[in-house]
N, C-alpha and C positions, 0 to 999 in steps of 0.2 A: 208280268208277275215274276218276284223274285224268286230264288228256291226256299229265303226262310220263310215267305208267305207260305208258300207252296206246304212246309212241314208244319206251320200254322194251322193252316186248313186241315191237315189229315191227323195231328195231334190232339186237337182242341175237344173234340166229344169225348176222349180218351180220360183224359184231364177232370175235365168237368162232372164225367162219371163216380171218380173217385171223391169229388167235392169239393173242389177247388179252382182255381180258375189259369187260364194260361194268360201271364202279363206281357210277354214278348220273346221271340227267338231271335238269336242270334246266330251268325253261320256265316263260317268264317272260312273257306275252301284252300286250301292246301293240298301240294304235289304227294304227301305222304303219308298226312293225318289229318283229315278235316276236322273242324271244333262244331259243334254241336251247341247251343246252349239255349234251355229253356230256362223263363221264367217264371214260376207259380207264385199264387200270392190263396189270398183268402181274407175275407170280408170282414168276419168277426173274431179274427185271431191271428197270433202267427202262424207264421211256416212252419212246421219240424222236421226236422232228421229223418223221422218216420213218412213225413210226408211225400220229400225229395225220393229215398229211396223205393215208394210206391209207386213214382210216377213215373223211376228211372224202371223199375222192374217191365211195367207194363209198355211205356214208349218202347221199349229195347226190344220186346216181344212182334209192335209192332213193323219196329223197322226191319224187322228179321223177314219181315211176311214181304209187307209192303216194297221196300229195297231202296226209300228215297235219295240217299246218298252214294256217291259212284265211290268205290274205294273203302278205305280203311277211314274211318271217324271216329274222335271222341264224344262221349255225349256227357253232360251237364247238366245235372237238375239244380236250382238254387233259387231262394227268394230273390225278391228285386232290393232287397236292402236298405240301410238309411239312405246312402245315395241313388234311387231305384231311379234308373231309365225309362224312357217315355216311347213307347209306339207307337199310339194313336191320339190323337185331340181330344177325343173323348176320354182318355183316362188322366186329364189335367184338372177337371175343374172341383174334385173332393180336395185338390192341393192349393186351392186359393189360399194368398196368404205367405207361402212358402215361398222361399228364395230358389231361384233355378240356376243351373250355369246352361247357355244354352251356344253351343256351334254352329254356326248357319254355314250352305252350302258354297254362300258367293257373299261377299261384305252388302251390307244393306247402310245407308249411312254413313258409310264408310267405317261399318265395325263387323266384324265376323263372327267374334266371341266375345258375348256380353253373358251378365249374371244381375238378375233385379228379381222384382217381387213381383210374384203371379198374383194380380188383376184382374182379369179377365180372361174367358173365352167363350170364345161364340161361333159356335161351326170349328172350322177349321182354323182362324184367326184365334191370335195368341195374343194378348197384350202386359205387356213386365213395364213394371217401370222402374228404371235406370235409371239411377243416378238424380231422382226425381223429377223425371220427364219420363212421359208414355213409350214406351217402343213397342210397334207393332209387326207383326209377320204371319204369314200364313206356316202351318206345321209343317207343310212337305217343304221349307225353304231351308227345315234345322238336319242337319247331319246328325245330332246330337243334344238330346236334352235331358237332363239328369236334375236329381232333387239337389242341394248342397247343402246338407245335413246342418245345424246348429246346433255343438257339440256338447254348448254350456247349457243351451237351454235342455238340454234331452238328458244330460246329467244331473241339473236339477230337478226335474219332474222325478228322475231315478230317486234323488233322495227322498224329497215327498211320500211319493211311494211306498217307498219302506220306510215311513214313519221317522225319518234319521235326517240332518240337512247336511252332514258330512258326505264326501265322496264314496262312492264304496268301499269299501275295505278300510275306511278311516276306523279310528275306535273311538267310541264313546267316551 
């Protein structure tokens, strides 16, 4: 088990207390300041400011007790973002549909870093298709896999939105 598993574990009823959910840590160890970073998300809304800072109050209370990191660290609260990172298999398949960039740990095919359309998943198997052929991988084979936002598309729902089909800040 890693150590961000490890602040996973001792975080998460924390999190979930205040109503919201933990999407993934990150932890990054350094000689002089380790990083910290949680991820919250929530179901039927966004993240807010208010939220971050509740969960940064309360984690920070805990680690004060608890002491999971050796040394001086910073801590991070943030949502996972348009471009939101991937921790478990299980939090891929609400994303069917969506374009991924994904890092693997050792070339598969002889490619390392590819980006296609989520397809499928099933278990732990992952299937994108690239370039209009299937690529498939098991999750623990990715270093890294993240959404790759579509900028035009999410601008345009933006105008929709607000009634307007101009960019924001255009004028009428």
């Amino acid at each position: 088990m890693d150590k961000a598993q490890d602040i996973a574990r001792l975080v998460e009823s924390t999190i979930t207390a205040l109503g919201l959910e933990l999407w993934g840590v990150d932890y990054a160890p350094r000689a002089n300041n380790s990083l910290v970073r949680l991820y919250i998300d929530h179901t039927a809304r966004e993240v807010t400011v208010d939220d971050c800072e509740a969960v940064s109050r309360e984690v920070s209370a805990l680690f004060d007790v608890e002491d999971p990191v050796n040394g001086h660290y910073t801590l991070e609260v943030s949502s996972p973002g348009l471009d939101r990172p991937f921790f478990k298999a299980a939090q891929l398949p609400r994303f069917a549909g969506e374009t991924l960039e994904v890092t693997l740990h050792a070339p598969q095919a002889g490619r390392r870093r590819l980006q296609g359309r989520l397809d499928a998943v099933d278990d732990e198997r992952v299937t994108l298709s690239v370039d209009g052929q299937a690529f498939e991988f098991d999750f623990a084979q990715a270093a890294k896999i993240r959404i790759k936002p579509d900028y035009a598309k999410l601008l345009a729902q933006s105008g929709r939105a607000n009634g307007s089909a101009g960019a924001p800040g255009d004028k009428q």
